[in-house]
N, C-alpha and C positions, 0 to 999 in steps of 0.2 A: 504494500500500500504506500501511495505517496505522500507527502506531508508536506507543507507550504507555509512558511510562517509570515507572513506580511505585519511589517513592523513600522511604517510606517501611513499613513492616510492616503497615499499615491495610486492610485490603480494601475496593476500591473496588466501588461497586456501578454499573454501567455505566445502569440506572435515574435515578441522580442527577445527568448531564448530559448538556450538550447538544453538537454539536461544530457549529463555524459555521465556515465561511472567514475568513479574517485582514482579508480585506478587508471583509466584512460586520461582522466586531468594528469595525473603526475606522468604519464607517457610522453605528454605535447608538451608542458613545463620541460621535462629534459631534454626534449628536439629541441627546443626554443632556446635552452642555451648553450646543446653543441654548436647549433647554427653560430651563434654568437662567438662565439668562440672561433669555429672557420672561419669566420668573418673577420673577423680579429687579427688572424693569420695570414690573411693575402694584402699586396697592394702595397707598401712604399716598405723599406726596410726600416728596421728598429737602428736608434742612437743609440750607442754606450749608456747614456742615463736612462732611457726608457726601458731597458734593458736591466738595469739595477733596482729600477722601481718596479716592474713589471715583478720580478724574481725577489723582490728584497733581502737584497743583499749590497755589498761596499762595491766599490768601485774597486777596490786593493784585492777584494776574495775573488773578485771574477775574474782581476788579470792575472793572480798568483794561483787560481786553484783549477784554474781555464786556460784562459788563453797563454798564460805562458809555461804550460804544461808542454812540451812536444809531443805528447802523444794525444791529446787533443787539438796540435794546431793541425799535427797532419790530417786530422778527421776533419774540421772545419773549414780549412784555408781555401776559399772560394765555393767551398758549397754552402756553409752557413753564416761565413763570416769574412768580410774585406777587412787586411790588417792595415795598419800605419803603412801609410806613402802607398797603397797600392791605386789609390784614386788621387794621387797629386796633394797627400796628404790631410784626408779628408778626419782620417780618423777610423774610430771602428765601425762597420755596419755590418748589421747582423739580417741576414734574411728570415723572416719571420716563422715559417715552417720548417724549414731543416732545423734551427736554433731550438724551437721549440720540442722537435723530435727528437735532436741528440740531447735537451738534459730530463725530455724522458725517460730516455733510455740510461745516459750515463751519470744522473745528480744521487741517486744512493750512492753509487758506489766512491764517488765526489765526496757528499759529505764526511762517509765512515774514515776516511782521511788523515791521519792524524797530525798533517801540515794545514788542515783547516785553523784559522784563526780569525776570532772579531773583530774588531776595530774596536776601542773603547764609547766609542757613538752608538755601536749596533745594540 
């Protein structure tokens, strides 16, 4: 049986929705923000700072625990990340999906680290 509680004096017009299972609600809620998310990921590459705040983390942990790891520059160096002087000195830019993909894949094993270190700000 269905139950309708009008809490208000406004007349509803049974026309203007829709009724769905609670569990199909929480189904579109998570489509809606993988989508965001994909969205998120295509279209202009990330800054080094959008990149620190995106990730919250220092500026010092990402270039000491990342990128100036050699075994993560050879995994990134033009697939997810342009280094110093390779754009005329632009800086670093990180492509949005692969960056995202590799600390999928490699930020466990990143953190357990034991050259991790905070900054006194973090």
């Amino acid at each position: 049986m269905l139950a309708m509680q009008i809490t208000s004096k406004d007349e509803l017009n049974p026309s203007d929705y829709v009724l769905i299972k609670k569990d199909d609600l929480e189904l579109l809620q998570q489509h809606i923000v993988e989508l965001a998310e994909q969205a998120d990921l295509t279209g202009q590459w990330w800054t080094l700072k959008e990149v620190t705040e995106r990730y919250h983390i220092s500026r010092e942990w990402l270039l000491n625990n990342i990128l100036f790891v050699p075994k993560f520059e050879k995994i990134l160096h033009y697939k997810a990340v342009m280094y110093d002087g390779d754009g005329g000195g632009r800086g670093y830019m990180f492509e949005p999906q692969g960056f995202s993909d590799f600390m999928k894949k490699w930020f466990p094993d990143i953190a357990k680290q034991k050259k991790y270190r905070r900054d006194k700000h973090d």
